[in-house]
N, CA, C and O of each residue as an XYZ file, in Angstrom:
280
protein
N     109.599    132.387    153.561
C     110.070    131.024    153.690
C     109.782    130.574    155.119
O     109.858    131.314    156.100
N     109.444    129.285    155.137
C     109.223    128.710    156.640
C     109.751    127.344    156.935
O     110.084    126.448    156.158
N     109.750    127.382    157.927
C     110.657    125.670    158.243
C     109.977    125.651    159.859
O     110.111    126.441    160.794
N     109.208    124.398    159.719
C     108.358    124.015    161.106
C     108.914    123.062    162.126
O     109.064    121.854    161.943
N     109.244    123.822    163.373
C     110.154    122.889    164.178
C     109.633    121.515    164.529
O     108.440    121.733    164.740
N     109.857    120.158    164.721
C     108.652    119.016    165.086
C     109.909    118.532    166.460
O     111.101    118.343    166.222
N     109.478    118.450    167.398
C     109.292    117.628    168.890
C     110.193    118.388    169.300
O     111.180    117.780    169.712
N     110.269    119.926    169.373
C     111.519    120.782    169.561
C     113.178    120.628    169.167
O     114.137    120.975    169.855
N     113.178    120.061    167.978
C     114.051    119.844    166.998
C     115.181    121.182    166.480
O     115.909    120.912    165.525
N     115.245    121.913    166.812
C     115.840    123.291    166.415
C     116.887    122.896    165.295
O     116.782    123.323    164.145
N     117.878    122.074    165.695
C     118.884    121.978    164.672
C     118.231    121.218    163.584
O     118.812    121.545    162.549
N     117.179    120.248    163.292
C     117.272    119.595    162.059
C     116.383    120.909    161.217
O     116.672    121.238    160.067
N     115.264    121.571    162.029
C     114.870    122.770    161.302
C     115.927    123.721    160.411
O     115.902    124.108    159.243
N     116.957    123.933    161.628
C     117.869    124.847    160.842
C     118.577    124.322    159.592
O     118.675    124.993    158.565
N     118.936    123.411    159.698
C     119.159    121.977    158.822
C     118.341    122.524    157.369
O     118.840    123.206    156.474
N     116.830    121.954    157.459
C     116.462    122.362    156.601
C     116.316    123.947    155.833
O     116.574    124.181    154.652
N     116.045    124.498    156.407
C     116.282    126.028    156.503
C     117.221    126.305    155.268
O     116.936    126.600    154.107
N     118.338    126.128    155.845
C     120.050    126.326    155.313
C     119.933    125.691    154.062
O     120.458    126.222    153.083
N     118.907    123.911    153.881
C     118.908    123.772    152.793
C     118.049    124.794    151.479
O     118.315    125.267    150.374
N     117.156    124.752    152.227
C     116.145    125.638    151.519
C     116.782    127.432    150.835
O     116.687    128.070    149.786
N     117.407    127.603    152.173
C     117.819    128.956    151.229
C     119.397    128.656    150.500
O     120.048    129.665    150.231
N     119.883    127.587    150.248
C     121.003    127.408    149.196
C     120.214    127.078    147.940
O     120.645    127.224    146.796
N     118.719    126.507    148.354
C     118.224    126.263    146.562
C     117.667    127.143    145.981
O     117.347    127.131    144.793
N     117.413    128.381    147.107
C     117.168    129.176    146.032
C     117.656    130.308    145.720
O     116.903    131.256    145.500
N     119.371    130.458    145.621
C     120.116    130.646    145.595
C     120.465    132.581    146.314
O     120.996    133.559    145.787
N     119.889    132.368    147.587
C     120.427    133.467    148.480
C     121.594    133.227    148.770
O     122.237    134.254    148.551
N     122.266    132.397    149.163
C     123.554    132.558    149.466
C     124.285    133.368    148.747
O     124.768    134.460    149.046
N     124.358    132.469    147.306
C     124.825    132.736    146.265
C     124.472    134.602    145.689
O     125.132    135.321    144.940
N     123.498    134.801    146.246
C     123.272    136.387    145.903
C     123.685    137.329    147.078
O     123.905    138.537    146.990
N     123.743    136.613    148.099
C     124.569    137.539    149.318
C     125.836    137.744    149.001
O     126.338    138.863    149.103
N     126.541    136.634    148.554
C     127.700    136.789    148.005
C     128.491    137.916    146.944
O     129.593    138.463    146.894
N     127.407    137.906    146.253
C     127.242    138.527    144.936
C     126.930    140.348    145.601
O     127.580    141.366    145.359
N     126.147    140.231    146.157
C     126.379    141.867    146.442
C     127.095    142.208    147.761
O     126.813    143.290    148.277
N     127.941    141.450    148.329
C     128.836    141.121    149.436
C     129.745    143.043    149.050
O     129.657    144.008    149.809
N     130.495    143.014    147.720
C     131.041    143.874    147.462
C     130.031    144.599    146.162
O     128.980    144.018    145.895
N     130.477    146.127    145.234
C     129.991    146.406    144.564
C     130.579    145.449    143.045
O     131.569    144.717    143.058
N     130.070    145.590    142.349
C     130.378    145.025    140.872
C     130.158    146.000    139.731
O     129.049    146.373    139.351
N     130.996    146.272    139.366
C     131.091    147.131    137.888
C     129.693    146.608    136.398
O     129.247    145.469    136.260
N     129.515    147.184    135.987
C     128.156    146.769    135.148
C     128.572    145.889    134.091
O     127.843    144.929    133.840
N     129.923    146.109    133.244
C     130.910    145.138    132.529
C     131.383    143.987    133.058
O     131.767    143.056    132.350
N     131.392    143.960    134.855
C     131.968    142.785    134.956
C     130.848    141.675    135.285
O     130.816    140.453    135.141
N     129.937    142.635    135.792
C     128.070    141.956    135.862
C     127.935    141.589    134.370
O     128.352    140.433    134.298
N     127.522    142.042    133.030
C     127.671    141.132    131.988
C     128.564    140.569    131.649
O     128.251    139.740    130.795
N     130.039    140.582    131.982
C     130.896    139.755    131.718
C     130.330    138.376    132.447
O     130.193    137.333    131.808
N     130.077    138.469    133.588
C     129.749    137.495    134.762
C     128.671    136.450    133.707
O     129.003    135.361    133.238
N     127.589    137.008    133.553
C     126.198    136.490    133.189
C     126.340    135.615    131.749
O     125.873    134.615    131.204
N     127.419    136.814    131.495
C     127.294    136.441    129.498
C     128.226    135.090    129.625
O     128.126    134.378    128.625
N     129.428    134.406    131.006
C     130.086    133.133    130.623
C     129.245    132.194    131.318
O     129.263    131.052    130.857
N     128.542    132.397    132.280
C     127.098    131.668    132.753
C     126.708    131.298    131.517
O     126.836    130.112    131.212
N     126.174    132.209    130.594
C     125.010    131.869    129.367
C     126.015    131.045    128.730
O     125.404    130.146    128.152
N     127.072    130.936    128.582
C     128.122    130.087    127.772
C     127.866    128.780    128.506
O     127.073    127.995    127.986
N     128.387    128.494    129.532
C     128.545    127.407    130.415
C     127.069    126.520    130.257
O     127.089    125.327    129.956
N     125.804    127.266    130.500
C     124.632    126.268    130.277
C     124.692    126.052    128.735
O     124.627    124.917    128.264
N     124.796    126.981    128.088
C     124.571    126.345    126.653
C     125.460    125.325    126.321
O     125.169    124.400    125.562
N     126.816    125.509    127.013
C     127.711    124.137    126.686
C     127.085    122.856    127.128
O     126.904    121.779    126.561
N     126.821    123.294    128.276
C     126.480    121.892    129.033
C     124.462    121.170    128.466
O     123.866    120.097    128.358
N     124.266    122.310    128.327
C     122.567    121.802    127.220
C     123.235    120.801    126.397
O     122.974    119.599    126.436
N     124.188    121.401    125.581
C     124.513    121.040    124.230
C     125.268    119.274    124.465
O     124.825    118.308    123.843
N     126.386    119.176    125.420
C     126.825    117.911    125.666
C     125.296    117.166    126.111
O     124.692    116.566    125.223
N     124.797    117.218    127.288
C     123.644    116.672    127.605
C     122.884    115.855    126.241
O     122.791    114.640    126.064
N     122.275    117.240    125.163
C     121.590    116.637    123.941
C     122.458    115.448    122.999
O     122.065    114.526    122.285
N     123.873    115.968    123.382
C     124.607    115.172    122.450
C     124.979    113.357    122.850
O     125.227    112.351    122.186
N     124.862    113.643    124.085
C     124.756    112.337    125.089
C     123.733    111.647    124.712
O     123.674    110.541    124.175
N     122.778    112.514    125.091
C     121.539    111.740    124.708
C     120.930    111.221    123.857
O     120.107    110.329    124.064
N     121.404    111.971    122.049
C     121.321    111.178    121.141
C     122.545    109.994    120.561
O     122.767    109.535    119.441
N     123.107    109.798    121.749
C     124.118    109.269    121.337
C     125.168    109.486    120.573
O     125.825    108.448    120.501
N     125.469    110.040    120.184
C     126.716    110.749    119.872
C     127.784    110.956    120.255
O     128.761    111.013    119.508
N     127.830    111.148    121.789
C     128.997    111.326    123.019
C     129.095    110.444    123.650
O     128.243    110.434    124.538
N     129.965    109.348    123.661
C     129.981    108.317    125.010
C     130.809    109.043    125.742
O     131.571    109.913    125.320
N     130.643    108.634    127.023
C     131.245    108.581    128.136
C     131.938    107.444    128.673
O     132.487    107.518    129.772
């Protein structure tokens, strides 16, 4: 990953930087192996993730064909 300083700018670089590695979700994985995790609670973890997008796919499609107002 790179982030190019322009007119000796340091902080808006870091700026971007910080953005760049929250999108692709290092933080979020530093976090994650911050401590150890049990292998049950790692698929417990993943398997209500896979719940949560499929819910939210599912409202989205349902929005979209109209079906769901808001």
């Amino acid at each position: 990953m790179q982030v190019s300083v322009r007119d000796n700018n340091v902080d808006q670089a870091l700026r971007a930087l910080k953005k760049k590695l929250q999108r692709e979700g290092v933080y979020r994985e530093m976090k994650l192996r911050r401590f150890y995790e049990k292998p049950s609670e790692k698929k417990a973890r993943e398997q209500a993730a896979a719940v949560r997008r499929a819910r939210k796919l599912e409202r989205k499609r349902a929005e979209r064909d109209g079906l769901l107002k808001r």
